[in-house]
N, C-alpha and C positions, 0 to 999 in steps of 0.2 A: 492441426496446430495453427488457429485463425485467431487465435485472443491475443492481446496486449493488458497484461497486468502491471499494475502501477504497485511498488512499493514504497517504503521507508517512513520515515518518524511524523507523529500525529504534525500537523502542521505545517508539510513539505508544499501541501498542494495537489494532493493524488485525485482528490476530487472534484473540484475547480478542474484541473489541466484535465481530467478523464470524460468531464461533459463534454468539453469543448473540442478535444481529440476525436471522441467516438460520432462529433457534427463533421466533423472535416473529412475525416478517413470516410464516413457513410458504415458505422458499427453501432451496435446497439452500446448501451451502458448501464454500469451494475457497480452501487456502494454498496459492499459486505457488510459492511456499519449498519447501511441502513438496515440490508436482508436480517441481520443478526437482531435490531430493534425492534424491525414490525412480524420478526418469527415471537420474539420474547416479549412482547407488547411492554417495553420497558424501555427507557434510555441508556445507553453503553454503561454511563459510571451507573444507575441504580441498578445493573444487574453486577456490576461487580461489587458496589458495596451491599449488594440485597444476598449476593449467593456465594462472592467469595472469587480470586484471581485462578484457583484451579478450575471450576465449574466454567466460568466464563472462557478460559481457555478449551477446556472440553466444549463448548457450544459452538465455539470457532472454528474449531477444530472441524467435528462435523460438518457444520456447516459449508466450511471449503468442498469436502469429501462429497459432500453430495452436490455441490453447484455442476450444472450441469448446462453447460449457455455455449453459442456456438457465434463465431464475427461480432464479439462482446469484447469492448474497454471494461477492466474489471480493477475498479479502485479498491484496495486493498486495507482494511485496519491495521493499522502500524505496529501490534503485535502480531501480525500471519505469520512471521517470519520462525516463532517458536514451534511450529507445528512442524517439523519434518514431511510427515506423510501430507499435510496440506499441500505445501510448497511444492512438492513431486508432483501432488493432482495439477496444480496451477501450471506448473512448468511443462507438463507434460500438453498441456490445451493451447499452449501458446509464448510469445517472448515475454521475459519478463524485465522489466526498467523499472532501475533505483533509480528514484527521484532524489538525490543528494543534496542534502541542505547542508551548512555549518551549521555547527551547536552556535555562534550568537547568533545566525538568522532565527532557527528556530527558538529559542529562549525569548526572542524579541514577538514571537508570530503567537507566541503560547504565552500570553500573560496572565491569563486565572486557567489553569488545568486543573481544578477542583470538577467543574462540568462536563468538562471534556474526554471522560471513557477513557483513561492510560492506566493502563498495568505498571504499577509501581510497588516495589515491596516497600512495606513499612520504612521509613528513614531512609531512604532511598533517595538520591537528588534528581535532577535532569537530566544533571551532567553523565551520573552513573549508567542509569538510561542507556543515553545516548550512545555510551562509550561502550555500553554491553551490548548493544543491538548493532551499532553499525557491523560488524563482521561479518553477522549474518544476512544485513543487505544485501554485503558484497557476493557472500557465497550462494546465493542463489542468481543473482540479476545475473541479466545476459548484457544489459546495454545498463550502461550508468552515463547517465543526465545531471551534472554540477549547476546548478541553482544559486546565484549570487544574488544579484540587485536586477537582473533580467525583467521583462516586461513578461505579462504570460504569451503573449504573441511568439516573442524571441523563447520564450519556452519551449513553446508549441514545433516554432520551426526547429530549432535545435534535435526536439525527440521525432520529428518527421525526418530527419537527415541521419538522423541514427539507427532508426529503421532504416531507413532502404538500403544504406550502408552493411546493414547485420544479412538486409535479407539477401543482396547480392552477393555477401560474401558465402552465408549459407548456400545460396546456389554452383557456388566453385568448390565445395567439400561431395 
């Protein structure tokens, strides 16, 4: 159990903060975005408007199930959180941190998400999004990381103080 998985909503910061993490800590690193693009030689939104939000979830899917990486920061697509059996693989390999944002940071960080690969049903808002996913943040993450107007420095140290916190306390169970 050596990995650090970053989760939460397209635009928290999971992969910015997970390069920068897996330099500091001395971990390799891994966007599932990206693994998910250059396995489907496509970009996130053309394979969801090319094949569809169920297919793209089954690729995800997959995809976690077979990720197979050891002392890996592993940025996460801000829908993994729908995959049960993902999430179990993930959780099971290492800690996992909800990168927590507000919905008006994020609204403000996501100004054209027509490009940007999110699973949204038809007529859907942001807001709805936001409000349907956050739960399942929470019910997976081991450490949650609130995200304001923070520098990613102050990021960084914050999610480094939160590990070691998690991990010394997992050492007194």
């Amino acid at each position: 159990m050596n990995n650090i998985v970053l989760i939460g909503m397209s635009g928290a910061g999971k992969s910015t903060l997970g390069v920068l993490l897996a330099k500091i800590i001395n971990k390799k690193f891994i966007d599932t975005d990206l693994v998910l693009q250059q396995k489907h030689n496509n970009l996130l939104h053309e394979i969801i408007n090319n094949e569809g939000i169920k297919k793209f979830k089954t690729y995800e899917e997959n995809m976690m199930l077979e990720l197979n990486v050891e002392d890996t920061v592993i940025a996460t697509g801000g829908s993994v959180i729908y995959s049960h059996l993902g999430m179990n693989k993930l959780k099971k390999s290492g800690i996992v941190i909800y990168i927590h944002v507000s919905f008006s940071n994020i609204e403000n960080r996501l100004r054209d998400i027509t490009n940007r690969g999110i699973i949204m049903k038809d007529g859907q808002s942001l807001k709805e999004l936001y409000n349907e996913r956050e739960p399942l943040y929470k019910k997976y993450a081991d450490i949650r990381v609130d995200v304001h107007h923070e520098s990613i420095e102050e990021t960084l140290s914050t999610i480094l103080d939160k590990l070691s916190q998690y991990r010394s306390e997992d050492k007194e169970t």
